[in-house]
N, C-alpha and C positions, 0 to 999 in steps of 0.2 A: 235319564234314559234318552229324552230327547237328544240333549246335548251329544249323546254319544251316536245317533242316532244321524244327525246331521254332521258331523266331521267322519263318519264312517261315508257318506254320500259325498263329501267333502275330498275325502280320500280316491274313492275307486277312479274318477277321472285320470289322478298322477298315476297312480297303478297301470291304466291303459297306458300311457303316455307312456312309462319306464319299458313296459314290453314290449309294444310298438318300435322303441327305438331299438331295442336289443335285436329285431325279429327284422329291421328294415335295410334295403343293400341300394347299391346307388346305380342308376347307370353311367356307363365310361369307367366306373371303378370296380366294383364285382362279376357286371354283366354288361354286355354290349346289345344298343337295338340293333334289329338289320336293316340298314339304309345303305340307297334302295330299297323298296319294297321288296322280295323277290317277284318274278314273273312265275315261275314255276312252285305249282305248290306241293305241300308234302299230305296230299289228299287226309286232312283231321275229317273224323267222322264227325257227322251230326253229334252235338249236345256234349261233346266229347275237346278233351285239352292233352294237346298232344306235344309228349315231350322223346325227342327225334335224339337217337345219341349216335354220333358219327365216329367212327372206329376203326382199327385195323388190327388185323391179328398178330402181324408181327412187333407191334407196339407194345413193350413192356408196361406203360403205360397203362395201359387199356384193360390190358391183364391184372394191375394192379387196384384198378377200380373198380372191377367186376364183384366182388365179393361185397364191396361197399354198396356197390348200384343193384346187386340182387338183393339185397336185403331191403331192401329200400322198397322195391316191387312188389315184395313179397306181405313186407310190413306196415309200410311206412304210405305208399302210393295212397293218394287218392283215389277213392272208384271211378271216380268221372275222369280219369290219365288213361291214355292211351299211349303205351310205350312202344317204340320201332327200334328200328337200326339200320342206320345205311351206314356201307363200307366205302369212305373216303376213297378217294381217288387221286392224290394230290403227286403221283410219281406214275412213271410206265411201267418198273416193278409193285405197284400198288394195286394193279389190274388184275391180277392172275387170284390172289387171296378174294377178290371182289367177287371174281368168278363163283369162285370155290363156296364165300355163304348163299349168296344166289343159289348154286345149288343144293346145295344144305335146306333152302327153303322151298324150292319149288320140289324137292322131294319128301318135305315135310317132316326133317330132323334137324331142323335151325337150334332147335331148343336143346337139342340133346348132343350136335356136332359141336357146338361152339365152346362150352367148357374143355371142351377132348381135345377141339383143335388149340386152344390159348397152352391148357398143359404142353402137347406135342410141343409146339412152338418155345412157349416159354420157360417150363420147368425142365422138361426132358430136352431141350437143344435141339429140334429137329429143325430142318430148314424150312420143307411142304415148298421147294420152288420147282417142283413141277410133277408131273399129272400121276405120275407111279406112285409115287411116296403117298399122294393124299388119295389115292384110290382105294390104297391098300388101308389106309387108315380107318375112311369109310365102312369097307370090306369087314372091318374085325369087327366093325357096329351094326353086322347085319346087310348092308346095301350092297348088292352085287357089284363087280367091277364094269359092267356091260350098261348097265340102265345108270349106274353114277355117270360112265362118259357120253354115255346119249346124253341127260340131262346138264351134262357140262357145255355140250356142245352147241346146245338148242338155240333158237332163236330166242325164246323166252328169256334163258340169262342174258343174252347180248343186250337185249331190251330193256333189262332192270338192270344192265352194268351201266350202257348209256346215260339212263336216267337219272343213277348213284353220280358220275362224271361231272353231269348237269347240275344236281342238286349240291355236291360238293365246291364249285363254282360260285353258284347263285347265292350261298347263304354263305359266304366268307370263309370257308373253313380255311386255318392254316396250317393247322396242328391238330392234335387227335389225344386225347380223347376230347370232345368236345359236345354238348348239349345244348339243342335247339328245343324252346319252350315255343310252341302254337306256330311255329316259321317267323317269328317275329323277335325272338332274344336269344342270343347267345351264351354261353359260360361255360369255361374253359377253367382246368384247377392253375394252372399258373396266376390268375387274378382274386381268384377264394383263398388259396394256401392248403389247402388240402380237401382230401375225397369227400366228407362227412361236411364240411361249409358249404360243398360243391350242391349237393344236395340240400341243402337247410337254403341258399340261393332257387335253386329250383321250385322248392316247396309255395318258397316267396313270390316269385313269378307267377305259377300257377294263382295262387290268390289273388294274384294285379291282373290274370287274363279273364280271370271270373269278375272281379270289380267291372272289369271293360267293358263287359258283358252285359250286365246288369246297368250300368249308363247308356252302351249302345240301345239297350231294349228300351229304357226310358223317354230317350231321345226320339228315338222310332214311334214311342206311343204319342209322345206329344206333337209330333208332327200330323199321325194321323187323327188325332183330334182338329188340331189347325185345319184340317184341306176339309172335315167335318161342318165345321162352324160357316 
């Protein structure tokens, strides 16, 4: 019994070690740091690991990932994630759709326009390039035509387009769909091979921003002991 006893203890280290490797991605291969620092942050709350997915609606792409990346939210996320979305900005025709979730948010149906607007777009072929078409869209969702173009017009979207602009810039986007882990990693499905790696990448991150975490605090204790003594 001993003997078995000690080669079962024997064991569970290689165990760690096979999972570990199966569970581990590299930087410059699956995920990119961002360097640079950026200057601009993408305000992570307190206590909180924030993973930023950068988007466009006309992006089949994006469309395509949506189904993968909701379930993931829904099942998969950890509770300490905080999930965003900023709409890329990487074209002049990439402004108007930027608008458009902005407004979706600052009217408080981001959650419930954005499947509606990817269908319009991507399944039904609509084009949404300009302010009629996605008024009306809105309209059959309940939002008046009136208080939609007020709120298109505002100063508040122009300020959270600019920002999207800036943050789209700052953190390297080149392409879309693309996920930013804490403003600090990138991943992008052209480097995973597909949506569900894209994610099992993510997961991995989040675990390496929580390690940092936990050495950063360590470090921080042991400093304030030092200036202590």
């Amino acid at each position: 019994m001993r003997r078995l006893f000690a080669a079962f203890l024997f064991l569970l280290p290689l165990a760690a070690m096979a999972g570990g490797q199966q569970k581990t991605f590299d930087e410059g291969i699956e995920y990119q740091l961002i360097s640079p620092r950026p200057t601009l942050p993408l305000n992570v709350s307190k206590g909180k690991v924030q993973v930023a997915e950068f988007f466009w609606y006309q992006c089949p792409h994006c469309a395509h990932l949506e189904p993968t990346l909701e379930h993931w939210r829904r099942h998969d996320m950890p509770a300490d994630v905080e999930f965003v979305r900023v709409p890329a900005v990487l074209a002049p025709n990439w402004y108007f759709m930027a608008r458009v979730y902005y407004t979706a948010q600052l009217l408080g149906v981001e959650a419930r326009m954005t499947p509606i607007l990817f269908k319009a777009i991507q399944a039904d072929g609509r084009k949404m390039e300009d302010l009629k078409g996605v008024e009306a869209l809105f309209a059959r969702q309940g939002v008046p035509e009136k208080r939609f173009k007020e709120a298109f017009e505002s100063l508040a979207v122009s300020t959270r387009v600019r920002r999207a602009i800036q943050l789209t810039h700052e953190y390297g986007i080149t392409g879309v769909p693309t996920l930013v882990v804490n403003g600090r990693y990138r991943v992008d499905p052209n480097r995973v091979g597909s949506y569900p790696r894209m994610l099992r990448v993510v997961d991995y991150l989040v675990h390496h921003v929580h390690d940092e975490n936990v050495h950063a605090g360590h470090a921080q204790q042991h400093t304030d002991l030092s200036r202590a003594e």
